[in-house]
VMD Tcl script that draws the C-alpha trace (Angstrom):
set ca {
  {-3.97 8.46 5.11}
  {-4.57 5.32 7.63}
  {-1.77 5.46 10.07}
  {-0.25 2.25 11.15}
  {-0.65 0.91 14.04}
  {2.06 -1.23 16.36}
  {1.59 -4.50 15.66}
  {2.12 -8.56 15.65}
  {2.84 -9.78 12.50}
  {4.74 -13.32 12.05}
  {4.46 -14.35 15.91}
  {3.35 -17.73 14.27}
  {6.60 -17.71 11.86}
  {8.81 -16.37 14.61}
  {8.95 -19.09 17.50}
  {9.63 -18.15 20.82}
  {13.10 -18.98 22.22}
  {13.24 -22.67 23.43}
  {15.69 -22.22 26.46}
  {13.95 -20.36 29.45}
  {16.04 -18.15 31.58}
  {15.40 -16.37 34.90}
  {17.74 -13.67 34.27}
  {17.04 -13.20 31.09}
  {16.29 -9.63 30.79}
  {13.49 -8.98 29.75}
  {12.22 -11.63 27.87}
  {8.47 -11.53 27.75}
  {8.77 -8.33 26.86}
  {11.39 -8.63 23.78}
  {9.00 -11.49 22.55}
  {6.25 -9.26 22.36}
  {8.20 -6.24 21.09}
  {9.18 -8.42 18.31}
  {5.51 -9.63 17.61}
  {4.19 -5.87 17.06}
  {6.64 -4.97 15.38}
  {6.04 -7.59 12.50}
  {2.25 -7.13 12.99}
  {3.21 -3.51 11.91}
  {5.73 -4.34 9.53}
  {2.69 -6.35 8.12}
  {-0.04 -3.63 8.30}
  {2.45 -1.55 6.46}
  {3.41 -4.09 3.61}
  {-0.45 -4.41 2.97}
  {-1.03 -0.63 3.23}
  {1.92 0.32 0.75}
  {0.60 -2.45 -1.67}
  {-2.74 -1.32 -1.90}
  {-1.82 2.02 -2.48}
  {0.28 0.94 -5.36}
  {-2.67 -1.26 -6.75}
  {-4.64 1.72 -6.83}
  {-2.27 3.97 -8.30}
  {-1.68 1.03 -11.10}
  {1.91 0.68 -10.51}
  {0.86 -3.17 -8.64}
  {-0.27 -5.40 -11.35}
  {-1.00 -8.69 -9.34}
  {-4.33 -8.02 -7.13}
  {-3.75 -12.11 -5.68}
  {-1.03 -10.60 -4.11}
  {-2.16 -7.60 -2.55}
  {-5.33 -8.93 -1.29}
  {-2.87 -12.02 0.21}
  {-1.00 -9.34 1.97}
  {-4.01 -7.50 3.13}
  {-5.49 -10.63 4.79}
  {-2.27 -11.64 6.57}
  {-2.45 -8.22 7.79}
  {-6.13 -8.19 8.88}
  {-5.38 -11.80 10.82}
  {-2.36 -10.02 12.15}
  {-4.06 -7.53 13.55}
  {-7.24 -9.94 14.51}
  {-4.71 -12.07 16.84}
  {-2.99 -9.06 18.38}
  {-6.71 -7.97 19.69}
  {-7.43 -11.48 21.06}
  {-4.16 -12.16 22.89}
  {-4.75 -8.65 24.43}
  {-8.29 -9.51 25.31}
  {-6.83 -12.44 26.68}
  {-3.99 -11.29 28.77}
  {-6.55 -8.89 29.94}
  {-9.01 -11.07 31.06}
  {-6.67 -12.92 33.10}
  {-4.97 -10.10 34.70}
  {-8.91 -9.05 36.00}
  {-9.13 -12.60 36.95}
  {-5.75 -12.63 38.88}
  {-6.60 -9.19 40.50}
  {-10.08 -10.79 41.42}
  {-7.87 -13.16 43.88}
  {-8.67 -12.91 47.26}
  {-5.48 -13.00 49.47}
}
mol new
graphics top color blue
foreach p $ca { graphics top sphere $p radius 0.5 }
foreach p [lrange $ca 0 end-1] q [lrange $ca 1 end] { graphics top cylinder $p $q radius 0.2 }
display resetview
């Protein structure tokens, strides 16, 4: 059995707060707790309805391969904001002082 992975699901459905606040604890990392968690809850959706096509119990394969797409884009984004955020942090550690 594939285990699922954390993930980043509806960060496009799910808008980030609109007000800013400096004392906000712990924003940034709330948003993105959020965003794996629906990438996950995504992964899983698509995972549980395959298996269910393949048992026979899903009868609409539209649907499942829908599902499985959202989840492989889900997943697709999550890699390139990491690959992002980790290319700038090398940049910003690159810095010379």
């Amino acid at each position: 059995m594939i285990q699922a992975i954390g993930g980043i699901g509806n960060v496009a459905m799910n808008p980030a707060p609109t007000t800013t606040s400096t004392s906000g604890g712990g924003g940034f990392s709330s948003l993105l707790g959020h965003a794996l968690q629906s990438v996950n809850q995504s992964v899983t959706q698509a995972e549980q309805q395959g298996i269910g096509l393949a048992s026979g119990s899903a009868t609409n394969i539209a649907t499942v391969m829908t599902s499985a797409t959202k989840a492989d884009l889900s997943v697709e984004l999550a890699v390139q904001v990491r690959n992002r955020v980790i290319s700038a942090y090398n940049q910003i550690m690159n810095m010379q002082i």
